[in-house]
C-alpha positions as a Markdown table, in Angstrom:
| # | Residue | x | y | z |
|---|---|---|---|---|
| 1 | Unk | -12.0 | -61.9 | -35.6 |
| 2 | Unk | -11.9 | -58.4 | -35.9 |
| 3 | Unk | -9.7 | -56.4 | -33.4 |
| 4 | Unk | -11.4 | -52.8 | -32.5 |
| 5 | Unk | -9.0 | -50.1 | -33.3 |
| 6 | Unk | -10.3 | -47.7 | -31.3 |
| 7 | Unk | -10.6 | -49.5 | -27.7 |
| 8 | Unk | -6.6 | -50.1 | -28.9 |
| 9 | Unk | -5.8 | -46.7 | -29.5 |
| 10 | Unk | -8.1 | -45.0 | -26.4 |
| 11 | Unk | -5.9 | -47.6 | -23.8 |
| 12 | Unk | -2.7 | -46.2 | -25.6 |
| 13 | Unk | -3.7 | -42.8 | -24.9 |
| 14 | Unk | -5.0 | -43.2 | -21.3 |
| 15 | Unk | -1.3 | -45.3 | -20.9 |
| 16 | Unk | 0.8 | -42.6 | -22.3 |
| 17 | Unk | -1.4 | -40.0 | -20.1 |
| 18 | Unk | -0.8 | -42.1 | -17.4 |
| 19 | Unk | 3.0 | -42.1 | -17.7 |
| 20 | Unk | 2.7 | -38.2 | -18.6 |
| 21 | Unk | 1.2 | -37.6 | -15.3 |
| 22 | Unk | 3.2 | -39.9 | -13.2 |
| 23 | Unk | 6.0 | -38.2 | -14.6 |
| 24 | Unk | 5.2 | -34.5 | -13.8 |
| 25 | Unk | 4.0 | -35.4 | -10.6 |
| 26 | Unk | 7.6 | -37.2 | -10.1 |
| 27 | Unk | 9.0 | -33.9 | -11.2 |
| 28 | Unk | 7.4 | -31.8 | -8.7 |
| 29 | Unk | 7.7 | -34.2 | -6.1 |
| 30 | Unk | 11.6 | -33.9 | -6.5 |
| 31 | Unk | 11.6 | -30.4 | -7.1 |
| 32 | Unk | 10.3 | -30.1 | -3.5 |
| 33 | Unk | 12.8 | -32.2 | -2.1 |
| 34 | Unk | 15.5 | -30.3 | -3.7 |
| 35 | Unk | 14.3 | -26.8 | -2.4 |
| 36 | Unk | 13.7 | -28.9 | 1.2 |
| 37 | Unk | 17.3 | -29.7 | 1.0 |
| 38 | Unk | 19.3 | -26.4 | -0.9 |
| 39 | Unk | 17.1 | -23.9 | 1.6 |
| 40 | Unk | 18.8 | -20.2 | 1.6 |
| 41 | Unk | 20.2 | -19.6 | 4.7 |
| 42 | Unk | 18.5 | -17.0 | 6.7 |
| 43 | Unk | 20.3 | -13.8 | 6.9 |
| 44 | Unk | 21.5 | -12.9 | 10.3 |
| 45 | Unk | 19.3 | -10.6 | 12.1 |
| 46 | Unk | 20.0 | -6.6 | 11.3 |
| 47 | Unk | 21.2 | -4.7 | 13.9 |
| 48 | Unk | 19.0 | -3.9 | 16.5 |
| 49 | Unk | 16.2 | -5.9 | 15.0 |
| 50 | Unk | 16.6 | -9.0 | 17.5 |
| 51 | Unk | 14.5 | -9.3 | 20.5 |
| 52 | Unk | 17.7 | -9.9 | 22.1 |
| 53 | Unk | 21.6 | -9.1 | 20.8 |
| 54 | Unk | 22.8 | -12.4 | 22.7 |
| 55 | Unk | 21.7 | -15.8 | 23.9 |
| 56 | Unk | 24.3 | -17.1 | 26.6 |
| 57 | Unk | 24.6 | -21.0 | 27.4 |
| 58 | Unk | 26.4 | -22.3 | 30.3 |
| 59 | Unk | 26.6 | -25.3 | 32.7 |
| 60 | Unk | 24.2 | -25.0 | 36.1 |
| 61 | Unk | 27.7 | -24.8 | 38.2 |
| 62 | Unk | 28.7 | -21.2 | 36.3 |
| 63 | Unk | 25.1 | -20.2 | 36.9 |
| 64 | Unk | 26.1 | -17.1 | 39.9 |
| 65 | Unk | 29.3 | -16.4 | 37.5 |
| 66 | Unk | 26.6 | -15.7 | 33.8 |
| 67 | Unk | 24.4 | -13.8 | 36.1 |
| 68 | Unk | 26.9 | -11.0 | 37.0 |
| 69 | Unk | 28.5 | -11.2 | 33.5 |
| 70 | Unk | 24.8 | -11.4 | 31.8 |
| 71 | Unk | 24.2 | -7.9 | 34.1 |
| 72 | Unk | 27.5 | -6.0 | 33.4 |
| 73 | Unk | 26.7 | -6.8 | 29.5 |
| 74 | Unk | 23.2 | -5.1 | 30.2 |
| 75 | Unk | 24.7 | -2.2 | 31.8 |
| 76 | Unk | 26.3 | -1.8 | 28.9 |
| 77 | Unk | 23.0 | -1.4 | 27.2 |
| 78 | Unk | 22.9 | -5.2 | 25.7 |
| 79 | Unk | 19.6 | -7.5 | 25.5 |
| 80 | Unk | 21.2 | -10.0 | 27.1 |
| 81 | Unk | 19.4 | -13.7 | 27.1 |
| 82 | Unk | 19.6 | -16.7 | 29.5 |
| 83 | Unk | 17.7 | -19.5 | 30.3 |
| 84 | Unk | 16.9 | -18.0 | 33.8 |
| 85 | Unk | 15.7 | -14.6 | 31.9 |
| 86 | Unk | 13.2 | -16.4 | 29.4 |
| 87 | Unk | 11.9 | -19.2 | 31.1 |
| 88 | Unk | 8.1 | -18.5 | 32.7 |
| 89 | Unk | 6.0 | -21.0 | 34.9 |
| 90 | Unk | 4.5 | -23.4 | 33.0 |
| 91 | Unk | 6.7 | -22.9 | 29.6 |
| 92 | Unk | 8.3 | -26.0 | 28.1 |
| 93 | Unk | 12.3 | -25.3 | 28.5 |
| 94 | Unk | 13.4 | -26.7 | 25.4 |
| 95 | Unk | 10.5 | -24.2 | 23.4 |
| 96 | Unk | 11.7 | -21.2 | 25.5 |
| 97 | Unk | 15.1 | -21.9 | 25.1 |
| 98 | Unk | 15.1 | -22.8 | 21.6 |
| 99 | Unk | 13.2 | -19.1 | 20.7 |
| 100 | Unk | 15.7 | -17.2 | 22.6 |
| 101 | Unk | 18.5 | -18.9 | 21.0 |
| 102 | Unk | 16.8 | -18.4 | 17.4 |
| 103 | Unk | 15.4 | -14.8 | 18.0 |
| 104 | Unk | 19.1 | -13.8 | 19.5 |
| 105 | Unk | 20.9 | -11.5 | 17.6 |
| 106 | Unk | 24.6 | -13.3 | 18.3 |
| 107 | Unk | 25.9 | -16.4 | 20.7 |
| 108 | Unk | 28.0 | -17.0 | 23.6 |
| 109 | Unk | 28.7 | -19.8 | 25.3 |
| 110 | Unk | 30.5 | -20.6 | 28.7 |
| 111 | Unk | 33.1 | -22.7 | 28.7 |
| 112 | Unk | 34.3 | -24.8 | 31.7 |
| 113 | Unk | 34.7 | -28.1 | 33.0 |
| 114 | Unk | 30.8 | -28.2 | 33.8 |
| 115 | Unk | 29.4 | -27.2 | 30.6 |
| 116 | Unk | 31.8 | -28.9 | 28.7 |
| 117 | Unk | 30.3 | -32.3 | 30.2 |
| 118 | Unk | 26.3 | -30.7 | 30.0 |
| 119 | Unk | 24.4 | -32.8 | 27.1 |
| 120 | Unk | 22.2 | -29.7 | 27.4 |
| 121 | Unk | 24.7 | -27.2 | 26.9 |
| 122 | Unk | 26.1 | -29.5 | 23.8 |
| 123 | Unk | 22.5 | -29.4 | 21.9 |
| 124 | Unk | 22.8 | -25.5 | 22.6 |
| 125 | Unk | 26.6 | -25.2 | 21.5 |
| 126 | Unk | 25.1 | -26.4 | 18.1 |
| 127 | Unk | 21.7 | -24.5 | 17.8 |
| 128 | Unk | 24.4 | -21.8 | 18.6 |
| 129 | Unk | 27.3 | -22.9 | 16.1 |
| 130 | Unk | 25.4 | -23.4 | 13.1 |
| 131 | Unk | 23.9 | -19.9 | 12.2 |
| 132 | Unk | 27.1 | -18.9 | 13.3 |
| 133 | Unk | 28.2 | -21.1 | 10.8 |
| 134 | Unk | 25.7 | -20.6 | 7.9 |
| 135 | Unk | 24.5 | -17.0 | 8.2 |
| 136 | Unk | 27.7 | -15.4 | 9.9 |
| 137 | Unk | 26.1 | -15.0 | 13.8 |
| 138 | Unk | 28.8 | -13.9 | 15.9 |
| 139 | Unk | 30.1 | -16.7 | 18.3 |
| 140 | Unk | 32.0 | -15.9 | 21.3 |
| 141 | Unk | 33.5 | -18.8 | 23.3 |
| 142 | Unk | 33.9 | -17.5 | 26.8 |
| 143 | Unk | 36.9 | -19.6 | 28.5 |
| 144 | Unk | 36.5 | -19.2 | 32.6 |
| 145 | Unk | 37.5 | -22.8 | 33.8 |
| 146 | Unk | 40.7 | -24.8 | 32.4 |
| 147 | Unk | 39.1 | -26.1 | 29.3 |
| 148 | Unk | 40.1 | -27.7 | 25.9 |
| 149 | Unk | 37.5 | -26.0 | 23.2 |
| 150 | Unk | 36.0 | -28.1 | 21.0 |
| 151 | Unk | 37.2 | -28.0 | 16.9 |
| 152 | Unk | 34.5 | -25.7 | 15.6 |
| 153 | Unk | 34.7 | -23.1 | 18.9 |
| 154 | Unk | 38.4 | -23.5 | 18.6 |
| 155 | Unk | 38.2 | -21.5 | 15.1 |
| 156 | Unk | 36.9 | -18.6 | 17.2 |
| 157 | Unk | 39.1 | -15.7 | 19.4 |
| 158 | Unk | 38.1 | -16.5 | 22.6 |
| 159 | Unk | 37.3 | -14.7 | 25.7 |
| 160 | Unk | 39.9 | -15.5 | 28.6 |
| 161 | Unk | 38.6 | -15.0 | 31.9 |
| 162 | Unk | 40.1 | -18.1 | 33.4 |
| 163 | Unk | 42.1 | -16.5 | 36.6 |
| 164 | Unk | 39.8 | -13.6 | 36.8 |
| 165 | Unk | 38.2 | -12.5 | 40.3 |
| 166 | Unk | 35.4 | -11.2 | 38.8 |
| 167 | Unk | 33.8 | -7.7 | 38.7 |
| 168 | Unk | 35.3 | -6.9 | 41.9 |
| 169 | Unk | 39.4 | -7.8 | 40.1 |
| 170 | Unk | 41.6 | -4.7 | 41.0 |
| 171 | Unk | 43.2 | -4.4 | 37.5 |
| 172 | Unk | 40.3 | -3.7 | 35.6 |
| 173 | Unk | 41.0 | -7.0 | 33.1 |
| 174 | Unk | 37.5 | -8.0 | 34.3 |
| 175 | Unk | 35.8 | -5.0 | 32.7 |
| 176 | Unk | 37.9 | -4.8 | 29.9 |
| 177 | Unk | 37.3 | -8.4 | 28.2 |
| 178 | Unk | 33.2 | -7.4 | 29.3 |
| 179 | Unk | 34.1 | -3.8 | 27.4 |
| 180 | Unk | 35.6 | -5.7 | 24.7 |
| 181 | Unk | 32.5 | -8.6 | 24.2 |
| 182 | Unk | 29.9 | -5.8 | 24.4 |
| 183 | Unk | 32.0 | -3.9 | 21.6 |
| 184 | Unk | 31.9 | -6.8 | 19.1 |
| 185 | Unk | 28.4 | -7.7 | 19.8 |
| 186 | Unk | 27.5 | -4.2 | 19.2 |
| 187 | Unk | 29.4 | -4.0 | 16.2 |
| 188 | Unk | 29.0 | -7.3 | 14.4 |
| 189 | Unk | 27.7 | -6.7 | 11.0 |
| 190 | Unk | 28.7 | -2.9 | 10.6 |
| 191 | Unk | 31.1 | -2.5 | 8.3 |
């Protein structure tokens, strides 16, 4: 019998177009994996260019203690962000909280006995670590309650306030570690 050459040779084509194919589609397929995974990390916002120049986290039981803090910082012409400042009626916490902390300029976060046992304050200590980490955002730790700091924090100066009577404090340490976390906010990227 004879065999027909050409049927042969067209399924040896179509085969070796097949493979051809499968293998640039492979290709592509794993070049977008590989850009998924080696994203460039985002620049940190330029000065001024933030809706706001910090996000502050804190446990519920330091809630009266941010609110004066979050108000000398904005007397000191900072943009100051809180959950109590972005949250509306009706808005989803996690969304509002989430843009705050992602459209904020730099990071702070409250440290004390209540916070540091907050799952909610833990998801925001790492939406607030990482660009810290990746992009250089400025982190501040803010110590006000006898506290241990966890590794990554730890690598930070700190704020001390632990002892502190407040605004009202009659030496004026108070207003000089608010003077001195509005100074590095401000000045965070200007070199």
């Amino acid at each position: 019998m004879p065999v027909d050459t050409t049927g042969l040779f067209l399924s040896a084509i179509g085969t070796v177009a097949g493979v051809v194919s499968a293998y640039f589609a492979y290709v592509a397929v794993r070049h977008q994996l590989s850009r998924r995974r080696h994203r460039p990390v985002p620049a940190p916002p330029a000065p001024g260019s933030a809706p706001y120049d910090v996000f502050v986290s804190y446990g519920r039981e330091d809630a009266d203690w941010v609110r004066a803090f979050a108000a000398r910082l904005g007397e000191k012409g900072l943009n100051v962000a809180y959950d109590e400042i972005v949250s509306r009626p009706g808005g989803i916490r996690v969304h509002t909280v989430e843009t705050a902390i992602r459209e904020a300029a730099h990071g702070l976060l409250v440290f004390s006995p209540d916070s540091m046992n907050s799952g909610w304050v833990r998801q925001e200590y790492a939406a607030l670590m990482q660009p810290s980490i990746e992009s250089g955002r400025l982190f501040i730790p803010v110590v006000v309650g006898d506290v241990e700091l966890p590794e990554f924090a730890a690598t930070r100066y700190f704020a001390d306030f632990r002892g502190m009577g407040g605004a009202s404090g009659r030496d004026g340490a108070y207003e000089r570690r608010v003077d001195e976390i509005a100074r590095a906010l401000r000045d965070h990227g200007r070199s």
